[in-house]
Gaussian input, Z-matrix of N, CA and C with variables (Angstrom, degrees):
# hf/3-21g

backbone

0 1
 N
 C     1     B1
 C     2     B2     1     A1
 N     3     B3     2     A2     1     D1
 C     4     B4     3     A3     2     D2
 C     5     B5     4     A4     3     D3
 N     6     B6     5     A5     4     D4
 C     7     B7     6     A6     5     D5
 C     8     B8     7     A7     6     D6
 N     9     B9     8     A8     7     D7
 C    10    B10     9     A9     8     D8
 C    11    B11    10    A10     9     D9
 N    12    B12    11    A11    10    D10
 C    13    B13    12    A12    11    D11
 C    14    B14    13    A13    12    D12
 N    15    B15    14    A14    13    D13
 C    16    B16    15    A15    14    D14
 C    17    B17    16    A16    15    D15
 N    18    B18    17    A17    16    D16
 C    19    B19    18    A18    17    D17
 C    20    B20    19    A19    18    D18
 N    21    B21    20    A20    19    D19
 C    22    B22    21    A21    20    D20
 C    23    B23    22    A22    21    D21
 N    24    B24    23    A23    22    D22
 C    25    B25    24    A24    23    D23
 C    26    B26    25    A25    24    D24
 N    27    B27    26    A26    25    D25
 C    28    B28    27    A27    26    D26
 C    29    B29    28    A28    27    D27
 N    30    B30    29    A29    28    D28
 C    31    B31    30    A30    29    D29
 C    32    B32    31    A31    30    D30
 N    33    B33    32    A32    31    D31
 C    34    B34    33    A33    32    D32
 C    35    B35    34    A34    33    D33
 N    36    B36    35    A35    34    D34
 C    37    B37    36    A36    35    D35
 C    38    B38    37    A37    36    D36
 N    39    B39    38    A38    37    D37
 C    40    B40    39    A39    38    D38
 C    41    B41    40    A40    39    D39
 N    42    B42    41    A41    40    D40
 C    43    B43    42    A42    41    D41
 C    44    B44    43    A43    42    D42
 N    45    B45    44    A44    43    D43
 C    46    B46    45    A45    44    D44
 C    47    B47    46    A46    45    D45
 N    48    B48    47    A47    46    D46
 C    49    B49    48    A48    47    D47
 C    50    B50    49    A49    48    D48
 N    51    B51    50    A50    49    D49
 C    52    B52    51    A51    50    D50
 C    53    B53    52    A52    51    D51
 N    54    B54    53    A53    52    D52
 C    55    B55    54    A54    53    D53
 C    56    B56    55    A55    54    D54
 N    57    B57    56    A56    55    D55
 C    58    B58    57    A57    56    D56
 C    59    B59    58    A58    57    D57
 N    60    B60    59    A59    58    D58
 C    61    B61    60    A60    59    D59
 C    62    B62    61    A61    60    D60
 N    63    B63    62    A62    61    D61
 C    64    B64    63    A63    62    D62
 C    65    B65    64    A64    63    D63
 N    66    B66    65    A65    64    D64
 C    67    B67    66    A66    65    D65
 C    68    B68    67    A67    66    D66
 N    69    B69    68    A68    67    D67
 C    70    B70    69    A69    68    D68
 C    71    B71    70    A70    69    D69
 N    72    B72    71    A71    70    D70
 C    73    B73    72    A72    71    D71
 C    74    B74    73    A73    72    D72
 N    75    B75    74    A74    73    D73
 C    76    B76    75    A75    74    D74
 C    77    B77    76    A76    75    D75
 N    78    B78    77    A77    76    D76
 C    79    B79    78    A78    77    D77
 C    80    B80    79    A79    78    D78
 N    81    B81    80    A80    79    D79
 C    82    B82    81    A81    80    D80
 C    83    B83    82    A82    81    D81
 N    84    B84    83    A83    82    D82
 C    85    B85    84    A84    83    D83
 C    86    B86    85    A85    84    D84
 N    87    B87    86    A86    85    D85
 C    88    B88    87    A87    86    D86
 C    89    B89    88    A88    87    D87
 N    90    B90    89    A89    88    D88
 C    91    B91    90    A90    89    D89
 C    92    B92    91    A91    90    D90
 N    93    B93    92    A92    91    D91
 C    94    B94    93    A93    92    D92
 C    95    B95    94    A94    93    D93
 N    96    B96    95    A95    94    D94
 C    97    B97    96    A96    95    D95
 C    98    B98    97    A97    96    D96
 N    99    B99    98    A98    97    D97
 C   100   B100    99    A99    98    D98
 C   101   B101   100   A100    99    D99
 N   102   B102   101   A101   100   D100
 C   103   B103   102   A102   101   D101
 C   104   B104   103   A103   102   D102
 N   105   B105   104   A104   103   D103
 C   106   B106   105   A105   104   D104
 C   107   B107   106   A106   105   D105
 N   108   B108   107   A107   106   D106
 C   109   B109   108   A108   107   D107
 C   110   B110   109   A109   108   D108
 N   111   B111   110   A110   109   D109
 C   112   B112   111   A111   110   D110
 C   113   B113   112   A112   111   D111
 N   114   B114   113   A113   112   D112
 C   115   B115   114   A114   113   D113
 C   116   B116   115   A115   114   D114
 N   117   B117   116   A116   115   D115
 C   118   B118   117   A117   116   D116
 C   119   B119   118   A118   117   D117
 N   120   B120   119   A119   118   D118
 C   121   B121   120   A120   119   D119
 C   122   B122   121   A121   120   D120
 N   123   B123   122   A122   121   D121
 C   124   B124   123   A123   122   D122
 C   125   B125   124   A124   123   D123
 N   126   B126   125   A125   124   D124
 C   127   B127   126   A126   125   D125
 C   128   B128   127   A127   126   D126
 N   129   B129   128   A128   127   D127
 C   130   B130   129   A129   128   D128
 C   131   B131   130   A130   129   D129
 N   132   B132   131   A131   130   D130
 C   133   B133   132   A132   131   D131
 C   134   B134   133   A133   132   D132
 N   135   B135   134   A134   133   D133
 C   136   B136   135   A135   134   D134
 C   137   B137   136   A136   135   D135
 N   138   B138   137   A137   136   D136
 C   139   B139   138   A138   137   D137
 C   140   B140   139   A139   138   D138
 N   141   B141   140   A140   139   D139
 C   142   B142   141   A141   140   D140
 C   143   B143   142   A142   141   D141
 N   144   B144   143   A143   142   D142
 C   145   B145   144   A144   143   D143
 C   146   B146   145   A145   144   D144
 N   147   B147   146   A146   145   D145
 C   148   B148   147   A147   146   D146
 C   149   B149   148   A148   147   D147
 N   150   B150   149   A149   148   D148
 C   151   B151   150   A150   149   D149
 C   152   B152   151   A151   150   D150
 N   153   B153   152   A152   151   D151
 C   154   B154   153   A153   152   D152
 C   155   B155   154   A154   153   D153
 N   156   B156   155   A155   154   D154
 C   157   B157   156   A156   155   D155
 C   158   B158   157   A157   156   D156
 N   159   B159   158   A158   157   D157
 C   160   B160   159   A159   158   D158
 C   161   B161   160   A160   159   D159
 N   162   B162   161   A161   160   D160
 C   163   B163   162   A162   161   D161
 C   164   B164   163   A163   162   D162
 N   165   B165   164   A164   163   D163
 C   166   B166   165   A165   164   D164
 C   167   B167   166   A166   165   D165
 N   168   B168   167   A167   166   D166
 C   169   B169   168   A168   167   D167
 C   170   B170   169   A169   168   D168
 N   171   B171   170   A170   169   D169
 C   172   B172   171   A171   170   D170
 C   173   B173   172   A172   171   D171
 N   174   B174   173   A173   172   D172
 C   175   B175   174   A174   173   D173
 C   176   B176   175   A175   174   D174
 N   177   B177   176   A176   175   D175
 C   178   B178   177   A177   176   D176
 C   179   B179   178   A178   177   D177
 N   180   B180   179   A179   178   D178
 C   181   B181   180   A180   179   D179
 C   182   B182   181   A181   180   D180
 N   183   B183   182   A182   181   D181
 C   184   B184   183   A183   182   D182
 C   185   B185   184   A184   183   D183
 N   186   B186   185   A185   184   D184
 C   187   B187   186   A186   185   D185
 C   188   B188   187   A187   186   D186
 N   189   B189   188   A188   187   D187
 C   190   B190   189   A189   188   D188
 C   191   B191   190   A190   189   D189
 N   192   B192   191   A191   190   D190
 C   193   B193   192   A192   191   D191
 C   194   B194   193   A193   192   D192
 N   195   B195   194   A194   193   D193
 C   196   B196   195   A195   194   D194
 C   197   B197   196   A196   195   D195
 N   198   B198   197   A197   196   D196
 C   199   B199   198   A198   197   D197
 C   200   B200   199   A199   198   D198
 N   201   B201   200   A200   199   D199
 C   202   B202   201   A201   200   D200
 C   203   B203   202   A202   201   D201
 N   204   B204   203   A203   202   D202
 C   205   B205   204   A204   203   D203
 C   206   B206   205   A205   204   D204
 N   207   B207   206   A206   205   D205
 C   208   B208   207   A207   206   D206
 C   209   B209   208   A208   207   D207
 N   210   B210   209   A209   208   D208
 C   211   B211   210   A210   209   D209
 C   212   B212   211   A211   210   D210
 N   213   B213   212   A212   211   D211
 C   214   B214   213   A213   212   D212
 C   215   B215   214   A214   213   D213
 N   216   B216   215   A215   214   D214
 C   217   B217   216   A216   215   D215
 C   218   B218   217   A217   216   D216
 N   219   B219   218   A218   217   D217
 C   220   B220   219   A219   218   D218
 C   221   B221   220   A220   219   D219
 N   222   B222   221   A221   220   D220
 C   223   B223   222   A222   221   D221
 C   224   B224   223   A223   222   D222
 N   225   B225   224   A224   223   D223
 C   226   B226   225   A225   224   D224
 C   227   B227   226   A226   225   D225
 N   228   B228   227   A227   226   D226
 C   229   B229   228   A228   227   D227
 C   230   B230   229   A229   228   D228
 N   231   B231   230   A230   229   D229
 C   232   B232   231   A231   230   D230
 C   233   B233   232   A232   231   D231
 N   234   B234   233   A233   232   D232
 C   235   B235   234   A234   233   D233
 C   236   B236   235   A235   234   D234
 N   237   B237   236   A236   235   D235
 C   238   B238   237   A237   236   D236
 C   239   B239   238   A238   237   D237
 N   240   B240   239   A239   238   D238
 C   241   B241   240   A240   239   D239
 C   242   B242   241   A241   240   D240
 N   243   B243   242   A242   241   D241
 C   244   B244   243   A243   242   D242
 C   245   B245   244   A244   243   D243
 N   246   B246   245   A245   244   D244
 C   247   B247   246   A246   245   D245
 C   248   B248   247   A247   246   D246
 N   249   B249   248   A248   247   D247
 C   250   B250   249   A249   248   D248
 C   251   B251   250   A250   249   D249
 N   252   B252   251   A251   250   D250
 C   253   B253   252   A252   251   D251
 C   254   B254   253   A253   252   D252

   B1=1.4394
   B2=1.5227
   B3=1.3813
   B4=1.2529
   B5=1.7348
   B6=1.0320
   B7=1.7440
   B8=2.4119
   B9=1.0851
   B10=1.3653
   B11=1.5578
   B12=1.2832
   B13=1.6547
   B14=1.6201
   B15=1.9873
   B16=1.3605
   B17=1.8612
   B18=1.2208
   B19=1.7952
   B20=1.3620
   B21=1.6321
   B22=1.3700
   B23=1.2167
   B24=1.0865
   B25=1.7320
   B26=1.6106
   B27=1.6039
   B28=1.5555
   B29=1.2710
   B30=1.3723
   B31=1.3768
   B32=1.5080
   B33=1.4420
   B34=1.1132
   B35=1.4457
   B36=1.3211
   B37=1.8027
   B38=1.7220
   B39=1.2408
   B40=1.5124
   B41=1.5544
   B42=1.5954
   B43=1.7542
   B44=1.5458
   B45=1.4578
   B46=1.4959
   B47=1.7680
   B48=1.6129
   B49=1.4040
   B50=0.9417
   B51=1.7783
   B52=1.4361
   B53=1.9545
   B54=1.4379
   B55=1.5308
   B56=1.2262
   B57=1.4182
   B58=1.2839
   B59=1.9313
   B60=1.0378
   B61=1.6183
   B62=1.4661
   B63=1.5615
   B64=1.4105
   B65=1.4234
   B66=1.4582
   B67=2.0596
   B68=1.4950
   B69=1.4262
   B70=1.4953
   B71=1.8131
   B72=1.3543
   B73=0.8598
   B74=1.5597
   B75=1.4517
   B76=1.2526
   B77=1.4888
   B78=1.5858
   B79=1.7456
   B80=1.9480
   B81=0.9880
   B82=1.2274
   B83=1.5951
   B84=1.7766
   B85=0.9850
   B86=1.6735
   B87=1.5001
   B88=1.2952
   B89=1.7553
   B90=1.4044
   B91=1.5626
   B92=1.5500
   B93=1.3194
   B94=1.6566
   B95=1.7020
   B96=1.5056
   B97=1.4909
   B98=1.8854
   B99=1.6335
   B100=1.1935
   B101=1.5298
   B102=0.8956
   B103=1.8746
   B104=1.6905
   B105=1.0630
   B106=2.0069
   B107=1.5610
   B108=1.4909
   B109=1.5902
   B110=1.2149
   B111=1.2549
   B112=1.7985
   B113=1.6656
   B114=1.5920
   B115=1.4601
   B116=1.4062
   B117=1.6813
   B118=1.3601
   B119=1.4592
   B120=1.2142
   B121=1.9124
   B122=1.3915
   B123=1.1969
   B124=1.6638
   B125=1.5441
   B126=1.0312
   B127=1.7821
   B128=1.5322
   B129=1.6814
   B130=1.6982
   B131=2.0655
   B132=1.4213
   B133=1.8191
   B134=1.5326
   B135=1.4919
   B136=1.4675
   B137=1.7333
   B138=1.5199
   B139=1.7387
   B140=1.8216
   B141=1.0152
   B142=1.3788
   B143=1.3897
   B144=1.2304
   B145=1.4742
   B146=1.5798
   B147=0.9738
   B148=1.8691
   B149=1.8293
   B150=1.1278
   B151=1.6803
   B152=1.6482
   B153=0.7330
   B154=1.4154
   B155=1.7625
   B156=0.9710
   B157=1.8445
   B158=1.5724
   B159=1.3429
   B160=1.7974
   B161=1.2669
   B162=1.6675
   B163=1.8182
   B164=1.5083
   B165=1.6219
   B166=1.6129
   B167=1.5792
   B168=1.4920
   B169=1.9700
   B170=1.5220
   B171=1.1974
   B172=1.3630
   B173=1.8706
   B174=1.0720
   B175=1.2332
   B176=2.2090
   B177=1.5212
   B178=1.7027
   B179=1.3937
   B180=1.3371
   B181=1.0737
   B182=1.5749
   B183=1.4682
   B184=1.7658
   B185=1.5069
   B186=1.5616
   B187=1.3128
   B188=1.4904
   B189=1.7643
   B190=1.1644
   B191=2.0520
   B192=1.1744
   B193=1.8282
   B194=1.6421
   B195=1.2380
   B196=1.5112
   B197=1.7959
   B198=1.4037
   B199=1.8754
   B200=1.8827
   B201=1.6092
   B202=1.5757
   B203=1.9643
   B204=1.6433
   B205=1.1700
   B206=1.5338
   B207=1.1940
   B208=1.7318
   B209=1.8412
   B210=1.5486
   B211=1.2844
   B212=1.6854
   B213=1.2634
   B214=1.4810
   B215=1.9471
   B216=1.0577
   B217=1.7927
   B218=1.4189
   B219=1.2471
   B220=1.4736
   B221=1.8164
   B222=1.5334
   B223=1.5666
   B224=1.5562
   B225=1.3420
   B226=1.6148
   B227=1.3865
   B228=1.7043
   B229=1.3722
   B230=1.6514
   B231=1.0651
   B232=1.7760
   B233=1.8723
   B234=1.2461
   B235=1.3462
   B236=1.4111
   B237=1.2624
   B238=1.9205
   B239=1.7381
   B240=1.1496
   B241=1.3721
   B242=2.0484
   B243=1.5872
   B244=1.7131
   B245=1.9541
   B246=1.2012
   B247=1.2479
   B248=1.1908
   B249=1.6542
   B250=1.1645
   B251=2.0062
   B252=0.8163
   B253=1.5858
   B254=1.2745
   A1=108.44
   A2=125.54
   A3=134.74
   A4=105.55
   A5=93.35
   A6=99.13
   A7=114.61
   A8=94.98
   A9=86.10
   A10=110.40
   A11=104.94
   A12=114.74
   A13=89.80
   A14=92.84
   A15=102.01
   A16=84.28
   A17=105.45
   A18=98.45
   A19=102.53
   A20=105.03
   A21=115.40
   A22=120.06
   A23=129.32
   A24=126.51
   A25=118.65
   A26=101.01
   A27=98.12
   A28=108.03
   A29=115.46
   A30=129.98
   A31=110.82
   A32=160.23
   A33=148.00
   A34=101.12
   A35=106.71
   A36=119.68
   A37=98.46
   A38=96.46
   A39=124.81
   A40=98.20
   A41=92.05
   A42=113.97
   A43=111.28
   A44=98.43
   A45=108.38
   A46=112.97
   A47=116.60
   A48=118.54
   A49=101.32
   A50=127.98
   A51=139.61
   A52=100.06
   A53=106.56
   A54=105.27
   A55=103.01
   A56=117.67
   A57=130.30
   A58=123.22
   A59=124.43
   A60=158.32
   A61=108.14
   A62=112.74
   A63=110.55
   A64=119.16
   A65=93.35
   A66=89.55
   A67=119.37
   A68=116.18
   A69=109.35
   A70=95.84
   A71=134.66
   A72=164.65
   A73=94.52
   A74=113.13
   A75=136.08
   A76=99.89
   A77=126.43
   A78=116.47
   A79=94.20
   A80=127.50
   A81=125.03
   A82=96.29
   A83=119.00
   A84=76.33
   A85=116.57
   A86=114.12
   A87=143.85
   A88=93.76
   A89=100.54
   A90=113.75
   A91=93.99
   A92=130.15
   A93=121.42
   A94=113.53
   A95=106.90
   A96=94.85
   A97=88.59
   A98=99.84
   A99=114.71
   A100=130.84
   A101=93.84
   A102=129.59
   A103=94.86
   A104=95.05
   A105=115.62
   A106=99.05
   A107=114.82
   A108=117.88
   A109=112.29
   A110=116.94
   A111=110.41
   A112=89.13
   A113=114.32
   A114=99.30
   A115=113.45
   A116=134.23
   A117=147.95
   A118=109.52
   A119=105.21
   A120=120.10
   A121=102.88
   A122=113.52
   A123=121.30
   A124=111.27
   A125=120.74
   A126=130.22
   A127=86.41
   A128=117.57
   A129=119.71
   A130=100.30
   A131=102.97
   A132=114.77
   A133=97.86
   A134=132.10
   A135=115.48
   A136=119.02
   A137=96.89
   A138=99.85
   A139=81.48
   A140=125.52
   A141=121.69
   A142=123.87
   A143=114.54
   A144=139.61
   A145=112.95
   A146=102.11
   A147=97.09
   A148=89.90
   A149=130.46
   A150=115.40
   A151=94.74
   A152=131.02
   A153=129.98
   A154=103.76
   A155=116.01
   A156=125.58
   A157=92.21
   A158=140.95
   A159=120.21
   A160=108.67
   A161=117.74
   A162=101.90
   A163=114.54
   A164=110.82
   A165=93.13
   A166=132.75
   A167=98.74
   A168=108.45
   A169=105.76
   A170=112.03
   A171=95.36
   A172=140.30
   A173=106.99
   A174=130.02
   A175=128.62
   A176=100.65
   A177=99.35
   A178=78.55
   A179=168.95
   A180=128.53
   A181=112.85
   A182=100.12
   A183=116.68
   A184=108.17
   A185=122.88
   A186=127.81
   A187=90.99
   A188=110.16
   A189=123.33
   A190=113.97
   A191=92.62
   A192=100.87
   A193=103.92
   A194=111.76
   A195=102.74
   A196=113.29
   A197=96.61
   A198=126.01
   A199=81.82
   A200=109.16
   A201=112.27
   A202=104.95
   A203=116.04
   A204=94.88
   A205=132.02
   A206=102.41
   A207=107.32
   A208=122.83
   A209=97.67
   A210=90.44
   A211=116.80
   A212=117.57
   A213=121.55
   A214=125.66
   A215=113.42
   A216=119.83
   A217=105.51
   A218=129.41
   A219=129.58
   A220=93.51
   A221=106.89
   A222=100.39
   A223=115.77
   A224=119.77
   A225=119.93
   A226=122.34
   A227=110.40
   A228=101.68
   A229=109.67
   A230=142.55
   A231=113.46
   A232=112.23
   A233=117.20
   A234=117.73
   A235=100.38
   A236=95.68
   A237=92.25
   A238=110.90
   A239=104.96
   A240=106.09
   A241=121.26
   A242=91.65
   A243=101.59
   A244=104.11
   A245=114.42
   A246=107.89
   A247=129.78
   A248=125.01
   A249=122.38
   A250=100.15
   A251=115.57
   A252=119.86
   A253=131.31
   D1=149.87
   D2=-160.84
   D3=-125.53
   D4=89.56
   D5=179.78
   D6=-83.97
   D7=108.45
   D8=173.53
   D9=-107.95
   D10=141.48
   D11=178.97
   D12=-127.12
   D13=155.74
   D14=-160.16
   D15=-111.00
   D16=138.94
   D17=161.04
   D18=-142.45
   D19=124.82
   D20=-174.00
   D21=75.74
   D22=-144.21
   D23=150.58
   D24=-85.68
   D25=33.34
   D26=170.35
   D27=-126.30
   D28=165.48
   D29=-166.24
   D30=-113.71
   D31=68.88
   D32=-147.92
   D33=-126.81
   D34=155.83
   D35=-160.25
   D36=-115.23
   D37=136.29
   D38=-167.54
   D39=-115.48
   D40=105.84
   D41=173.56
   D42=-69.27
   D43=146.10
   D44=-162.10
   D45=-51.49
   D46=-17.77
   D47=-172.38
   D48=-72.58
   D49=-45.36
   D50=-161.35
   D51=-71.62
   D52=-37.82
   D53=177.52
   D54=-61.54
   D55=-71.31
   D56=162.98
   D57=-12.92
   D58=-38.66
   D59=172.01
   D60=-72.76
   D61=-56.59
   D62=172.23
   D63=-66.63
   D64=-41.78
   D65=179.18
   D66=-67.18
   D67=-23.75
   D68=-166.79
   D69=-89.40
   D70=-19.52
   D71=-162.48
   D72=-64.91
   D73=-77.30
   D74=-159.84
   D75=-93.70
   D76=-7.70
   D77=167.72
   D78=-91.45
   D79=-12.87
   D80=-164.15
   D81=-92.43
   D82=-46.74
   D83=179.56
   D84=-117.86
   D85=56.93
   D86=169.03
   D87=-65.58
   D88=-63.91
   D89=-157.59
   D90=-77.83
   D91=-45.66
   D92=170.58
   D93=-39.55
   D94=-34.62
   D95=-156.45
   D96=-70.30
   D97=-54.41
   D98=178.96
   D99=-14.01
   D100=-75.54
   D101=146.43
   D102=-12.45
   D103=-74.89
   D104=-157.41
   D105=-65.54
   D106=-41.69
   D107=175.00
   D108=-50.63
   D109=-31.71
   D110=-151.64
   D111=-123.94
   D112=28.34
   D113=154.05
   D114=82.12
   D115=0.45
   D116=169.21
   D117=-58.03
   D118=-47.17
   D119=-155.91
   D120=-140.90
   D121=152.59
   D122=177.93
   D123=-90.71
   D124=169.70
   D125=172.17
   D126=-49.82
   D127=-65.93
   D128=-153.73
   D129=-43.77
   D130=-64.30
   D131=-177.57
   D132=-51.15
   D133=-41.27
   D134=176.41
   D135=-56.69
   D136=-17.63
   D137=-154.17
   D138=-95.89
   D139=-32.94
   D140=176.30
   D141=-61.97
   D142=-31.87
   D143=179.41
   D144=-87.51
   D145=-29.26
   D146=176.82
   D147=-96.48
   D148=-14.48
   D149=-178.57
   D150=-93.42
   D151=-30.41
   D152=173.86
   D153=-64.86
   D154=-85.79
   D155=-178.58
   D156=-49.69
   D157=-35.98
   D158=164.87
   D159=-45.48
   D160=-54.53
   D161=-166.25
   D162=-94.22
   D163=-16.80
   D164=160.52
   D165=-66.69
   D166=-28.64
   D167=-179.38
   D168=-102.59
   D169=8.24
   D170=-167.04
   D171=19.25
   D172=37.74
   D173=158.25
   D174=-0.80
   D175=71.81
   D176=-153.06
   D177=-76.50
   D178=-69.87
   D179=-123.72
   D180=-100.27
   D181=-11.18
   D182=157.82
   D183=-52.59
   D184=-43.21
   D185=-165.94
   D186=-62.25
   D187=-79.72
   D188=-175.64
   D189=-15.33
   D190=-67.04
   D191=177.38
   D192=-54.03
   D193=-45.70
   D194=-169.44
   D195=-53.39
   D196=-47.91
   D197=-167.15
   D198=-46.12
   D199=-69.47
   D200=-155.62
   D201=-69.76
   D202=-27.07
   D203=176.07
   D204=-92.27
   D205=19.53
   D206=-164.90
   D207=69.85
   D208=3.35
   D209=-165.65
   D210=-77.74
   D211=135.01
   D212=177.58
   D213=-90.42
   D214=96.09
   D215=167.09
   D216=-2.76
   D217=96.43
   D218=143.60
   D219=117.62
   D220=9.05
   D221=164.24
   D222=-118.90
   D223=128.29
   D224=-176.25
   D225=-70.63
   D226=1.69
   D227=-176.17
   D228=-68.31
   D229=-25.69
   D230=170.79
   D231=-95.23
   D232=39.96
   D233=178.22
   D234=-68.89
   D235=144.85
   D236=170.31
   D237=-73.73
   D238=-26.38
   D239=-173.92
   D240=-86.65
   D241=5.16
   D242=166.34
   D243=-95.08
   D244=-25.43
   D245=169.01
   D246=-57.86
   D247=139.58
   D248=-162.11
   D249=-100.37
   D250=154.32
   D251=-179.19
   D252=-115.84

C-alpha cells in the first residue's frame, strides 16, 4: 500500500515500515490512554509512554501534529484527555 502525506506544498511517500510505525505507534498508545482513563496510569506514566513509543516508532504524522500544535514530548498539556468538554 502506498501512503502519501502532504507537508507544506510537498507531497512525499511514506514507506510501508514508516506506515507500519505509525499504526503500532497509535494502537500502543490507544491502550496507554485507555489504561490512564480507567485510573491504571497517571497523565505523568502516559507522558512517559508516548516519549518512549515517539523515539522507538518514530511517528511522522505524530511529528507533523506535534510541529503545528506546540505540543512538547513528556508534557500532557495537548492530551485530548486534559480537555474539558
Amino acid at each position: 500500500m502506498l501512503v502519501m502525506l502532504q507537508t507544506g506544498s510537498e507531497v512525499a511517500r511514506m514507506s510501508e515500515e514508516q506506515f507500519r510505525n505509525e499504526k503500532m505507534y497509535h494502537a500502543t498508545m490507544n491502550i496507554a490512554k485507555s489504561l490512564m482513563e480507567q485510573g491504571a496510569m497517571t497523565a505523568e506514566e502516559y507522558g512517559q509512554i508516548d516519549t518512549i513509543f515517539r523515539n522507538k516508532y518514530r511517528p511522522i504524522l505524530v511529528s507533523l501534529q506535534t510541529e503545528i500544535s506546540g505540543y512538547k514530548a513528556g508534557s500532557m498539556a495537548s492530551c485530548d484527555t486534559d480537555k474539558e468538554e
